[in-house]
C-alpha positions, 0 to 999 in steps of 0.5 A, a space after each residue: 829386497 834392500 835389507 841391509 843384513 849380510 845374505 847366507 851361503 845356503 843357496 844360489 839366491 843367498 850365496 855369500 856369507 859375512 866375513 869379519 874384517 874390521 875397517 881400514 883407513 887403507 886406499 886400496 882394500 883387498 876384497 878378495 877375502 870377503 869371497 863365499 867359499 870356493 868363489 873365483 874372480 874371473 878374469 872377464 865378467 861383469 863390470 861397473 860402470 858408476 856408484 852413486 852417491 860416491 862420498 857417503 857421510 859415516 854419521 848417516 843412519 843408512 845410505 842406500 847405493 845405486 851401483 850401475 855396470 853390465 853383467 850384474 845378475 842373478 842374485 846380486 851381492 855386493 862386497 863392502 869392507 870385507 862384509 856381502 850385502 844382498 842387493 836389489 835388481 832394479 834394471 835386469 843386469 845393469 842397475 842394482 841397489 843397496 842400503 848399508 846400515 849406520 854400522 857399516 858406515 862407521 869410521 876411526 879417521 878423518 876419511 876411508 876409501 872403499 873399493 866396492 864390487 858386486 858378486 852375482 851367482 854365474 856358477 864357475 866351474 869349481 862350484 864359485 860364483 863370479 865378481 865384476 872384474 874390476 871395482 870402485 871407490 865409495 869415500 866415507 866422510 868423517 865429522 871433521 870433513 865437509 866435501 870428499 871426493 875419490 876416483 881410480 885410473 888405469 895406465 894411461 887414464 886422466 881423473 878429473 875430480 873436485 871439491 868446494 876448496 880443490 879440484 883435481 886433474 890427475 894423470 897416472 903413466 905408471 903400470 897398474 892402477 892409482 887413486 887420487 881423494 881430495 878432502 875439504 876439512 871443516 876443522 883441520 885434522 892433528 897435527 895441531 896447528 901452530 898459531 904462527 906463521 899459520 892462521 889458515 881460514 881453510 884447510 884442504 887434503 891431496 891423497 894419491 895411492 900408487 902414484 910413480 914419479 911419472 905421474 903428474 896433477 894439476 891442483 886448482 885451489 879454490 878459496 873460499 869467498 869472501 875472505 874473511 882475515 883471522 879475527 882480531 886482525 893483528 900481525 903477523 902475516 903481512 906480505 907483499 901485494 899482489 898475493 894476499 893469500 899464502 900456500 901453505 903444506 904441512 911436511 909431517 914436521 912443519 909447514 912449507 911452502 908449495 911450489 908448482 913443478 915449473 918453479 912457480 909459487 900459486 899466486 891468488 888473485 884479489 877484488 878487495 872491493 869484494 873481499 874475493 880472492 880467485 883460484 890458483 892452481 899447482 903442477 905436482 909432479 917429481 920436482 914439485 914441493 911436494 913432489 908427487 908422490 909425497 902426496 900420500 896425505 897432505 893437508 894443505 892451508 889457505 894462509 891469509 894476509 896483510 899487504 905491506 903498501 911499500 915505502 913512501 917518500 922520501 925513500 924511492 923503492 926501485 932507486 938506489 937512495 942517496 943519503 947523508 950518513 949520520 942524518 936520520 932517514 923518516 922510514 914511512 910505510 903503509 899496511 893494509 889487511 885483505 879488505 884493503 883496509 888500513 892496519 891501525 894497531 900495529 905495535 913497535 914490538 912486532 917491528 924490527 929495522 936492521 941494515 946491512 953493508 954491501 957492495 955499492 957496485 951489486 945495487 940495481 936502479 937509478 941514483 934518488 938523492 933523499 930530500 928530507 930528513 927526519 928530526 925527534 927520536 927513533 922508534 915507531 910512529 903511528 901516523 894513522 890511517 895505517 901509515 907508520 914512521 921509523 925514524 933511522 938514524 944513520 951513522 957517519 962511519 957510513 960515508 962513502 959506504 952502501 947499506 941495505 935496510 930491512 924492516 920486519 914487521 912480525 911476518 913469516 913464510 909458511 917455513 918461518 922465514 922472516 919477510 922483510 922489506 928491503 931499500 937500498 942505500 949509498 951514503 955520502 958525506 
């Protein structure tokens, strides 16, 4: 049979009733309660092995589920979200089958982990019947969510798992079991995301249950390619190459940025002959940020970018530039958006150039006199081709000084610190 209606308590082939428990967006759901009466967990029985598929959508008009283990006859039934369904043997005692209605697929959130069992009719010796001893995870995707995918380990078990955006591989060390759920959104969930400093193009989710701070998961993220730039390309968002992609973890509060356990910001590689960008990959762990056992629900964000192409002549960027203090120093640069392209519109609102004094001795590099100088006023230049021109204007109190220029060109962290591009300068008379 592959009814999908919930089977009576009447006799040994229809044993269980349905018990009306609502559904939860909880990662572990205790479905002890959904038990006919008197029934008794034993401590060995039947087991599972695999359920497949594992990631069902709750927009599905039914999903019929291939549940394999050891043990699982007579008169199987398997438990979901607090409800029996009566299921088909179709290999004596290692494979049976269910088909669950559209109303029991449905879902309040983004996703719901459920831990499914099965329930055969071996009399204990109360009177019950006997449940596989352990259970396994069957993930209800919903509309907003593209890829999912859940596994439960023991003590000293390692999970592999992966989606389109992320993979997985986590290694739990503290007692008792944890889950780890990785989550490909099509439109990012609430918070509602500001339009600034993020302008994702793809949003993935990290969700461990029971994590310890013992554990650890190396996170591999993959963008999705070819990169296409938020449209119209405008700034902010530029950065230094070699990384054209930011990540990027909501807090609860705000976005930060996610650094490995080892210190190590993810770096992205890039073919902007292709517009491709390869994997990166995170340890979290207890001194990652996020740590790992934050990773309760953590949306992360791909953040693309623009490249600040560095300064041209007559400025030196590894050098200490040695200029003349009251002359205006030609201040040029280029920028690029990720197909390598030149950034043309870039306007003198989004620009700021500041400098401040420090000591002459604190600057690293060789000595670079500065050749030329810049004539007319001040303010930006659009030289084209994406190449820029501020003319800065020094003053002659700067003699015998050192001063750092910073330029800013709207750019922001994913915590909102600004970017700024940095030269230093010693100014003589």
């Amino acid at each position: 049979m592959k009814g999908a209606t919930p089977v009576s308590t009447q006799t040994p082939s229809a044993h269980s009733r349905r018990a009306t428990v609502g559904p939860t967006l909880a990662l572990a759901l205790v479905l002890a309660t959904a038990l006919p009466p008197g029934a008794v967990i034993a401590d060995t029985g039947p087991t599972l092995r695999s359920i497949s598929p594992d990631v069902v959508s709750a927009t599905a008009t039914s999903v019929t589920l291939d549940i394999f283990g050891d043990g699982l006859t007579p008169f199987p039934s398997v438990l979901w979200r607090g409800a029996t369904y009566g299921a088909t043997e179709i290999e004596s005692g290692t494979h049976v089958e269910v088909t669950l209605p559209s109303s029991a697929l449905q879902i309040t959130g983004a996703f719901e982990v459920v831990q499914v069992a099965v329930v055969v009719g071996v009399a204990t010796s109360d009177g019950g019947f006997t449940q596989t001893a352990n259970s396994l995870p069957v993930t209800i995707l919903g509309s907003g969510v593209t890829a999912g995918a859940t596994r439960t380990v023991f003590d000293g078990q390692t999970a592999t798992l992966a989606t389109s955006l992320v993979s997985a591989q986590f290694h739990h060390v503290g007692a008792g079991s944890a889950s780890v759920t990785l989550l490909d959104y099509a439109v990012p969930p609430n918070p509602i995301l500001p339009p600034n400093p993020i302008r994702a193009f793809a949003f993935a989710d990290i969700r461990v249950a029971g994590a310890s701070s013992e554990d650890s998961l190396i996170g591999t993220f993959v963008p999705p390619n070819p990169i296409v730039p938020p449209n119209p390309i405008v700034p902010p968002n530029p950065i230094v190459p070699p990384n054209p992609i930011r990540l990027a973890y909501w807090t609860g509060a705000a976005w930060a940025r996610v650094i490995g356990g080892d210190g190590a910001i993810p770096v992205f590689g890039f073919d902007s002959a292709t517009t491709s960008a390869s994997s990166a990959s995170v340890t979290f762990d207890r001194s990652s940020t996020p740590q790992i056992t934050a990773l309760t629900g953590t949306i992360f964000a791909f953040v693309p970018a623009f490249a600040f192409d560095g300064f041209a002549q007559p400025i030196d960027n590894g050098a200490v530039n040695i200029a003349r203090a009251g002359r205006a120093i030609p201040v040029k640069f280029r920028v690029l958006d990720l197909g390598g392209n030149p950034v043309v519109d870039l306007t003198a609102s989004s620009v700021t150039v500041t400098s401040l004094r420090v000591a002459c001795n604190g600057l690293d590099g060789d000595e670079a006199p500065i050749e030329a100088y810049a004539s007319g006023g001040s303010g930006l230049q659009n030289l084209g081709d994406g190449f820029y021109q501020w003319n800065w204007a020094s003053d002659k109190a700067w003699a015998g000084t050192c001063r750092r220029l910073q330029i800013g060109l709207g750019d922001q962290e994913p915590d909102g610190t600004a970017i700024q591009h940095l030269a230093s300068f010693q100014f003589t008379r």
